[in-house]
C-alpha positions as CSV (number, residue, x, y, z in Angstrom):
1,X,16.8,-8.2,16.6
2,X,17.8,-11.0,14.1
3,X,13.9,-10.9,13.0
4,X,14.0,-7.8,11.6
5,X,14.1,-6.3,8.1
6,X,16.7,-4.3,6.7
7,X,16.0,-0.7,6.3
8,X,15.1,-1.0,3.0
9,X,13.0,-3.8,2.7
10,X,11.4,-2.2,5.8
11,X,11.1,0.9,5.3
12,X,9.4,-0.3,1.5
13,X,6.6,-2.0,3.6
14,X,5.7,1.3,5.6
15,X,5.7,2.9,1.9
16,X,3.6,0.8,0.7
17,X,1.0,0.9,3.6
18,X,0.8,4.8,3.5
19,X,0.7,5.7,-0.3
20,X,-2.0,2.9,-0.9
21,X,-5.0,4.6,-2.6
22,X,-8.2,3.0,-2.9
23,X,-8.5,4.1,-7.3
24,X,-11.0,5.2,-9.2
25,X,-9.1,6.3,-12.2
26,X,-7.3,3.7,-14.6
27,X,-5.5,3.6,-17.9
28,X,-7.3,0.8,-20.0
29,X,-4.8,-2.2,-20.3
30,X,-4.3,-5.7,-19.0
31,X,-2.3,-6.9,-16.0
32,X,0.7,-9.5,-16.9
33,X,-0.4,-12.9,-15.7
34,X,2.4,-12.7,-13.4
35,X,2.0,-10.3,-11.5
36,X,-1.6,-11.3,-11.4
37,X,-0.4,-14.3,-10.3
38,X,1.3,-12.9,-7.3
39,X,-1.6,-10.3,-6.1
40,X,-3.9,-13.6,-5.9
41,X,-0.9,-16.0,-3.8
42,X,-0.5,-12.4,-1.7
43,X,-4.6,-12.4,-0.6
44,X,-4.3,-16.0,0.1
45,X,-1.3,-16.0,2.2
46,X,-3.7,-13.2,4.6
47,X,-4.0,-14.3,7.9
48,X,-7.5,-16.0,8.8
49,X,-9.3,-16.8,12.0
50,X,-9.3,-20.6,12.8
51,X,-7.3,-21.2,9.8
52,X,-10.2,-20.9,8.0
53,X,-9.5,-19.4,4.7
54,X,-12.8,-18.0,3.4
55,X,-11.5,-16.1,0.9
56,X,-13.0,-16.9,-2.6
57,X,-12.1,-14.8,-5.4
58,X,-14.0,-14.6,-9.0
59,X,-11.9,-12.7,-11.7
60,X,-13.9,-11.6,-13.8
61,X,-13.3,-12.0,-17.6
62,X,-16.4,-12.3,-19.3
63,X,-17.4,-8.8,-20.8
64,X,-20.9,-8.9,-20.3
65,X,-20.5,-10.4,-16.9
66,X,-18.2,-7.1,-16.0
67,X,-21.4,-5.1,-17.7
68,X,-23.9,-6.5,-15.9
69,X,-21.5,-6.0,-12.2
70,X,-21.5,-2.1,-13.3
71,X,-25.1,-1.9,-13.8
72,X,-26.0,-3.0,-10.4
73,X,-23.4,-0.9,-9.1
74,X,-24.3,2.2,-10.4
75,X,-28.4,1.0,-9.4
76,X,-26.6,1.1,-6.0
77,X,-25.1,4.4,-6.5
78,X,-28.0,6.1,-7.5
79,X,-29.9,4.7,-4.3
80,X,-27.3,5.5,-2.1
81,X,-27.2,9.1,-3.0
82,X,-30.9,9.2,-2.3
83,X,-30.3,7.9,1.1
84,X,-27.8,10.5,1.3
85,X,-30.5,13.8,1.3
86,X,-29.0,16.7,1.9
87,X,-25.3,15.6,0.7
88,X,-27.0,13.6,-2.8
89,X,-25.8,16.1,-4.9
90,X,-22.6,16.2,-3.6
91,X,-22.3,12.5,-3.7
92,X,-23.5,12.4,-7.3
93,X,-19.9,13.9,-8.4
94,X,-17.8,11.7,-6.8
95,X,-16.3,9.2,-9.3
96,X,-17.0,6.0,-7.4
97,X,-15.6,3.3,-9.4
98,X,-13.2,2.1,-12.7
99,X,-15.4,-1.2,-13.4
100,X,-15.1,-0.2,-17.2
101,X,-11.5,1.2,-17.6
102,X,-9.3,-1.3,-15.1
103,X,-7.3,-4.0,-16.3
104,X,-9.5,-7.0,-14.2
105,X,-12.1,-7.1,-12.1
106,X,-12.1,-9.5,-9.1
107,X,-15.3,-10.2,-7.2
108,X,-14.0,-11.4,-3.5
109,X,-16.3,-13.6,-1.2
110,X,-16.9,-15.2,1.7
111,X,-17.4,-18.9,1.2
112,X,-20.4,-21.2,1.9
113,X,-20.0,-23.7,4.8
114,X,-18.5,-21.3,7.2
115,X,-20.9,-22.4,10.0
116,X,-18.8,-25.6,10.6
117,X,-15.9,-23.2,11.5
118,X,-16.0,-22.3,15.5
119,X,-12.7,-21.6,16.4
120,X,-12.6,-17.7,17.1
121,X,-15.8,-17.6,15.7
122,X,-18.2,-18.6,18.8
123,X,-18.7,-15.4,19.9
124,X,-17.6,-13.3,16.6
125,X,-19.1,-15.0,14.2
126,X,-18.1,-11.7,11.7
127,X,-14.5,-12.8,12.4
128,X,-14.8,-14.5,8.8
129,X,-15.8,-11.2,7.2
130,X,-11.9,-9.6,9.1
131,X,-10.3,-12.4,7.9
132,X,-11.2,-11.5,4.1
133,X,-10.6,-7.8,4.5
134,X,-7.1,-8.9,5.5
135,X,-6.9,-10.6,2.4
136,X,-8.0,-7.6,0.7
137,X,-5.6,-5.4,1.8
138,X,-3.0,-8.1,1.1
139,X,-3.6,-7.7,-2.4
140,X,-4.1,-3.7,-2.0
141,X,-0.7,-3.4,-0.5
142,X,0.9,-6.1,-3.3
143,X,-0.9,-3.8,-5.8
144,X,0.9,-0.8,-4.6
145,X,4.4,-2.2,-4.4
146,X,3.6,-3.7,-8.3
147,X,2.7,-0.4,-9.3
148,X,-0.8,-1.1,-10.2
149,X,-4.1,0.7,-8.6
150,X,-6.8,-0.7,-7.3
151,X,-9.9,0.1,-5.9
152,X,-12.8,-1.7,-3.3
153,X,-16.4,-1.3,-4.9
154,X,-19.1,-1.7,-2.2
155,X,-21.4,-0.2,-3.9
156,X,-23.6,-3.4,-5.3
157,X,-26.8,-5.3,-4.3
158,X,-25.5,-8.4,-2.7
159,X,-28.3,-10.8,-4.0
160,X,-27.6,-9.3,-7.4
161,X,-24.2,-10.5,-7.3
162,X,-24.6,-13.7,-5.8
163,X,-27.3,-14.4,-8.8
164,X,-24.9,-13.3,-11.8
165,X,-22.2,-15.2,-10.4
166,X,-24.0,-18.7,-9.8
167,X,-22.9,-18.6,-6.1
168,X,-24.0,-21.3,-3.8
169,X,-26.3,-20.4,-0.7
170,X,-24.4,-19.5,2.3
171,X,-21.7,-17.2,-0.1
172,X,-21.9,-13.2,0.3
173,X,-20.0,-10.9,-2.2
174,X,-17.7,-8.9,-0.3
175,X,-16.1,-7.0,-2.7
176,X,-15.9,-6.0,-6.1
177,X,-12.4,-4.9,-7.0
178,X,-10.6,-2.7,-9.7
179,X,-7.5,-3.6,-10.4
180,X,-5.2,-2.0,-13.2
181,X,-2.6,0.4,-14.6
182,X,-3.1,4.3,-13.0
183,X,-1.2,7.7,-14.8
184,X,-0.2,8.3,-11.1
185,X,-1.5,7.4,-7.6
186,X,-3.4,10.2,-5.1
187,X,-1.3,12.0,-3.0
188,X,-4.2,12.0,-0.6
189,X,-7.1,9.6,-0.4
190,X,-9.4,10.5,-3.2
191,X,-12.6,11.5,-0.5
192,X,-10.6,13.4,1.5
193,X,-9.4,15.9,-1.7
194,X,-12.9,16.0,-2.4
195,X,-13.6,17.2,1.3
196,X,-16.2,14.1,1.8
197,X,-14.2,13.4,4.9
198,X,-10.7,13.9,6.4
199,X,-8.6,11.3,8.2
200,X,-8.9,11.4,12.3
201,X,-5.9,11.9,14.3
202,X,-4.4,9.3,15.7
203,X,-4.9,9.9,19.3
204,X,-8.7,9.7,19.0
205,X,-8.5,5.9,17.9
206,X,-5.9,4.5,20.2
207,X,-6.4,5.1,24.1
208,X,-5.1,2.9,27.1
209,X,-6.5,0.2,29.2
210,X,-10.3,2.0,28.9
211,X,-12.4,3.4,27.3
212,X,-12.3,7.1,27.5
213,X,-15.6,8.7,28.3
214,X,-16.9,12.0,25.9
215,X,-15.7,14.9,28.8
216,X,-12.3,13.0,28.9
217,X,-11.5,13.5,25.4
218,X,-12.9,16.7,25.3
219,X,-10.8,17.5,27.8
220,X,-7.9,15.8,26.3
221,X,-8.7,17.7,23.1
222,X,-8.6,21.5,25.0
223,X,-5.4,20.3,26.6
């Protein structure tokens, strides 16, 4: 296969994907312009339905801008444990986010004007919103092989955001990321060592041809 990486090169993209760790915890200190550089050109070389590119990324380097981003996050926080009941207090202890301690905060977007873009989009209009995550975890897995951490906040009111940053009508905040210097990276994800959740085995998410029905994978499951 003439295609294919070498081991190493190959085997460093595999690494990559599995010891990526979405970070809360950050050692104060900027990111070399660089490297930056290259996390941005690695989002925007994602692939996109349509060609469409509706990526738009704000990097955020106004102080009281990145102040006011953390106070509607952690207003979103504190209703989201609410809506939580039972599990609020459990929530509560979680660390959530780095806003104040990362190196630079990037606010990613979908653009305005998407409407006019049709192809792969007819009958999946939300085929805009994959197309940024996979520039997302572009820059996640760029992050990782630079040695940085970095982290996807969702926790925000999107009409707050769209005010603070002047966006026109028709763009929606996607993401607010963390992005910085770590002491070391999780060895698992962070929610599953705090037993929020675990990770699903693999043979529940992939099946063949159909859909399996509930008694089939229970039966599967007491094979």
């Amino acid at each position: 296969m003439a295609q294919r990486f070498n081991d190493s090169d190959r085997d460093a993209v595999y690494r990559a994907i599995h010891e990526r760790r979405d970070m809360r915890h950050f050692v104060p200190g900027p990111i070399e312009p660089a490297v930056l550089q290259r996390l941005l050109d690695a989002a925007h070389h994602a692939p996109s339905v349509g060609f469409m590119q509706p990526w738009r990324i704000a990097r955020i380097t106004d102080t009281a801008l990145r102040q006011a981003l953390h106070a509607t996050v952690e207003r979103e926080r504190i209703a989201t444990a609410d809506a939580l009941g039972k599990r609020r207090d459990e929530f509560m202890k979680l660390k959530v986010e780095g806003m104040l301690e990362c190196g630079e905060v990037l606010v990613v977007a979908l653009m305005d004007g998407r409407d006019k873009h049709i192809f792969g989009r007819r009958t999946l209009p939300e085929m805009d919103l994959a197309s940024v995550a996979c520039a997302i975890q572009n820059m996640w897995l760029a992050a990782r092989a630079e040695g940085l951490g970095m982290g996807w906040v969702s926790l925000f009111d999107v009409d707050d955001v769209r005010t603070l940053l002047h966006m026109p009508a028709g763009a929606v905040p996607v993401a607010i990321l963390c992005v910085g210097q770590v002491d070391a990276f999780y060895a698992e994800p962070m929610l599953e060592t705090e037993r929020w959740a675990t990770r699903l085995p693999l043979a529940e998410c992939v099946f063949e041809n159909y859909w399996p029905d509930r008694d089939d994978a229970k039966d599967s499951a007491s094979d």
